[in-house]
C-alpha positions as CSV (number, residue, x, y, z in Angstrom):
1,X,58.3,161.1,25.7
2,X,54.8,161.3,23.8
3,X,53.2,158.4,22.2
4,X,53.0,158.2,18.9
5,X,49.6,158.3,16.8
6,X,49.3,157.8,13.3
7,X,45.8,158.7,12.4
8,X,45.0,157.6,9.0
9,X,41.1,158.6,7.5
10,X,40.5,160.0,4.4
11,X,37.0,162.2,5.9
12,X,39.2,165.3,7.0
13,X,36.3,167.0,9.3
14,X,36.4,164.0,11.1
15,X,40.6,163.4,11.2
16,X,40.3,166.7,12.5
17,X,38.4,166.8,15.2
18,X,39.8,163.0,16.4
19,X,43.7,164.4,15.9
20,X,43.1,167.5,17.9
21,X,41.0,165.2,20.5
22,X,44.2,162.9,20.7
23,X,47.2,166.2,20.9
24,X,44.7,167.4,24.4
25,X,45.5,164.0,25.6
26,X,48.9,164.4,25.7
27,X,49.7,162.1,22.3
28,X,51.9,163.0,19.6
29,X,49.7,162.5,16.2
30,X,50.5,162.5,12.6
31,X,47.5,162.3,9.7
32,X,47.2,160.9,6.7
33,X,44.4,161.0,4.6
34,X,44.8,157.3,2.8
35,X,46.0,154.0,2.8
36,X,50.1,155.3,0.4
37,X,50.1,158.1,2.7
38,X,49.6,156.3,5.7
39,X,52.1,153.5,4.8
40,X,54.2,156.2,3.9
41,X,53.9,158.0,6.9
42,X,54.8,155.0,8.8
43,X,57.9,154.5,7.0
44,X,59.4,157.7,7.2
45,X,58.1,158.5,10.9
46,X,57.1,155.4,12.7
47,X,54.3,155.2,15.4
48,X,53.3,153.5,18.7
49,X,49.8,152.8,17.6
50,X,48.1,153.4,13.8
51,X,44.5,154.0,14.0
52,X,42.8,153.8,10.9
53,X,40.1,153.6,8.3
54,X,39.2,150.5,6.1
55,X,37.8,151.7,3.6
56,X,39.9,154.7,1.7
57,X,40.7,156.2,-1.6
58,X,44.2,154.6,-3.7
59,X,44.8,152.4,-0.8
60,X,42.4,150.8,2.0
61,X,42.8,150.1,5.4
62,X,43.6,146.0,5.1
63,X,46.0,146.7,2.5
64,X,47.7,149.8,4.4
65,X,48.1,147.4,7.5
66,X,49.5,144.3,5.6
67,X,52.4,145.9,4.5
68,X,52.8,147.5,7.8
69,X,52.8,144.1,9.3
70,X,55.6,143.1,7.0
71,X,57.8,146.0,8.7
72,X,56.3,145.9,12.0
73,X,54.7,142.5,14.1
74,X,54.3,144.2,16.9
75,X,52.5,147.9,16.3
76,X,48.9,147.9,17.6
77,X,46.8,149.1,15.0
78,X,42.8,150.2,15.6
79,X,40.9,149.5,12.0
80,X,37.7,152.0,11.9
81,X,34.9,150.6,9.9
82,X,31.1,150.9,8.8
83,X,30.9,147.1,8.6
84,X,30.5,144.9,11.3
85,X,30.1,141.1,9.8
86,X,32.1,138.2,11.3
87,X,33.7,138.1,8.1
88,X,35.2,141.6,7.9
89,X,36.2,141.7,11.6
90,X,38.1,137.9,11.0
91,X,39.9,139.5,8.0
92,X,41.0,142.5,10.0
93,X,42.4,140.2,12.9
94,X,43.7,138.1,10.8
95,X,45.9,140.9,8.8
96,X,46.9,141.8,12.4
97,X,44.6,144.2,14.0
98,X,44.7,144.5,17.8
99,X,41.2,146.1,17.7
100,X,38.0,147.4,15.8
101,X,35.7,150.3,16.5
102,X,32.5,150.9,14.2
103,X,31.6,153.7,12.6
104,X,30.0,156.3,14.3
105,X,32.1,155.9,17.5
106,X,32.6,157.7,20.2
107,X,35.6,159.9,21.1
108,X,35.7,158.7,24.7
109,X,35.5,154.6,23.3
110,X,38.7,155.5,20.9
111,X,40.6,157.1,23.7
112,X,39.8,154.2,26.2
113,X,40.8,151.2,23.3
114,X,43.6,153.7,22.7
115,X,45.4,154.1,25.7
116,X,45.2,150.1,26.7
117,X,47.2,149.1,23.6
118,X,49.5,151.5,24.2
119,X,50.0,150.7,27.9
120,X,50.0,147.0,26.8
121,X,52.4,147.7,24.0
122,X,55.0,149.6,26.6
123,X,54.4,146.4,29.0
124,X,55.5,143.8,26.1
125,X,58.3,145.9,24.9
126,X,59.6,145.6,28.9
127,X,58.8,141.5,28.6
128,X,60.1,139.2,26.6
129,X,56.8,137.1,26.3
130,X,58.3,133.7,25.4
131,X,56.9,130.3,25.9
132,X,58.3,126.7,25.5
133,X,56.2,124.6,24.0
134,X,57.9,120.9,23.2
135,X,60.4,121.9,20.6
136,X,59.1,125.0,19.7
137,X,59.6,128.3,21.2
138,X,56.2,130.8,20.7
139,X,57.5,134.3,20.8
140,X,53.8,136.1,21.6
141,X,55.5,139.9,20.9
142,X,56.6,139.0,17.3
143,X,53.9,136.0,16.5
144,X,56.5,133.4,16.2
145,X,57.4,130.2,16.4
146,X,60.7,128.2,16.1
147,X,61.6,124.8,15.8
148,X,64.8,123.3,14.9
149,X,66.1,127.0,13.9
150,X,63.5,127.2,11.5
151,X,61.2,130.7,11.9
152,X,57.7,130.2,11.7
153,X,55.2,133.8,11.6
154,X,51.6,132.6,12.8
155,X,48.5,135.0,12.4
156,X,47.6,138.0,15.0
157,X,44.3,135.2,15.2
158,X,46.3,131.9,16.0
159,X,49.2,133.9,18.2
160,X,46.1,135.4,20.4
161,X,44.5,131.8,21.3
162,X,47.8,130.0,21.1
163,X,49.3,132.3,24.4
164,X,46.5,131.8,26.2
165,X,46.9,127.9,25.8
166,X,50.3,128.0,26.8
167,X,49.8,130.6,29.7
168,X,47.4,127.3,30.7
169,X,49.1,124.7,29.5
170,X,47.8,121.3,30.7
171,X,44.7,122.7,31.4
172,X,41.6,123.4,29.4
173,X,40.6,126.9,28.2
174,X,37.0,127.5,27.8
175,X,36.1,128.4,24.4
176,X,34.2,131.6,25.3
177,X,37.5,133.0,26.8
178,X,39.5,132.4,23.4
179,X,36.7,133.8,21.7
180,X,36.5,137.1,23.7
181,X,40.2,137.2,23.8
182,X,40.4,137.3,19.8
183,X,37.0,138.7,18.5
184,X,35.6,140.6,21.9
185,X,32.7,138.3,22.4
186,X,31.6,134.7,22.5
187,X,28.9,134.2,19.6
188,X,28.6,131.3,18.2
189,X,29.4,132.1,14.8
190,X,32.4,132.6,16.0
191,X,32.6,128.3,17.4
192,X,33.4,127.2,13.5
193,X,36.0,129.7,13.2
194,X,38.0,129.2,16.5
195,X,37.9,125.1,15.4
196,X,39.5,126.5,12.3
197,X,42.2,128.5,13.9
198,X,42.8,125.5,16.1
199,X,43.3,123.8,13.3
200,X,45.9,125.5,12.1
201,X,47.6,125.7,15.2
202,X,47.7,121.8,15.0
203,X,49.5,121.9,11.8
204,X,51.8,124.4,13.3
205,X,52.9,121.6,16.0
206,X,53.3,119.2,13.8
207,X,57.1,118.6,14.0
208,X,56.6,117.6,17.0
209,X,54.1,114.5,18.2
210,X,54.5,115.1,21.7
211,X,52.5,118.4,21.6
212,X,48.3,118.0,21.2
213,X,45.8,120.5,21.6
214,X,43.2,118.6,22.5
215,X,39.4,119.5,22.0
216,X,37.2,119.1,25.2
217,X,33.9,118.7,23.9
218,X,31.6,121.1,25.4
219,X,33.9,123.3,27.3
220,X,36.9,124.1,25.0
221,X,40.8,123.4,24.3
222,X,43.8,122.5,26.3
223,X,47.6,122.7,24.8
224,X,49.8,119.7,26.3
225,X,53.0,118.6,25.7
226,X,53.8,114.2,26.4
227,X,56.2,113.7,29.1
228,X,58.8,112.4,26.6
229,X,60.4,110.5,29.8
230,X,56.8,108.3,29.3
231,X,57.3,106.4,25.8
């Protein structure tokens, strides 16, 4: 069965020549030419992957993908932009992208990004990524976390760097790792904002005062959860 590719870009020459590069390669594509068609689109047809513009006539990118996110945690969608700041890229993530390709790009780049979220997202959908953390259970497919019944939907951001703490629980994470794992590349512009989302992964835990996530000064973070057989 084809993949599914919902291509959404309101420059037609350009949705052109990217859908017909994506039908050679075997995928299953379906265009749309703003941000209400796309969402549309998605609701009527579904997809395996959404690539698609930020900034678009009626309805833009970010706003297409947050009310995809509300139908779908677990869809990988590619934002295309011509901005590049740390502040643009942390909204996209944050919204839920999976990745971000600037404006011009390369067909070959898109394909590449393209078919390792798709082989990723055919891997999850065969594992049931779930981690027990204390009290909580951290779903990393659906970005959440339960405790005491209670459901609990993190950030794409905070659900990127929390399973790779908990894939090494008990032992520290170098920062440079969570920061190429969430944003591509260690900068340091990047440090303040990876505190933040650790932050907020604190105040996630904080049913529970058996689980820290400690800060190693000068290398990074490391989850752990208190032996609760030790107090």
């Amino acid at each position: 069965m084809k993949a599914k590719i919902l291509f959404v870009e309101d420059e037609r020459d350009l949705s052109l020549i990217v859908c017909d590069t994506l039908r050679q390669e075997g995928y299953d594509v379906v265009a749309a030419f703003d941000g209400i068609e796309g969402l549309a689109r998605y609701k009527t047809e579904g997809a395996d992957l959404i690539v698609a513009d930020v900034m678009m006539p009626r309805l833009d990118g970010f706003a297409m993908a947050k009310e995809i996110r509300r139908l779908s945690g677990s869809v990988p969608i590619i934002f295309l932009t011509a901005k590049s700041t740390i502040d643009d890229v942390e909204e996209g993530f944050d919204i839920g992208a999976n990745d971000y390709l600037k404006k011009p790009f390369e067909l070959r780049e898109l394909l590449v990004r393209s078919k390792a979220l798709l082989r990723n997202q055919m891997k999850n959908r065969n594992e049931n990524i779930v981690f027990h953390i204390g009290g909580y259970l951290f779903d990393a497919n659906t970005q959440l976390l339960t405790f005491d019944g209670k459901e609990t939907v993190i950030s794409n951001i905070e659900s990127r760097i929390l399973e790779k703490l908990a894939i090494s629980i008990g032992r520290t994470v170098d920062a440079s790792e969570l920061m190429i794992a969430v944003w591509g590349r260690d900068e340091m512009s990047n440090r303040n904002s990876l505190h933040g989302y650790i932050h907020k992964l604190r105040r996630a835990f904080r049913h529970d005062p058996d689980i820290s996530i400690i800060n190693q000064r000068g290398f990074g973070y490391m989850l752990t959860v208190r032996d609760r057989g030790t107090h």
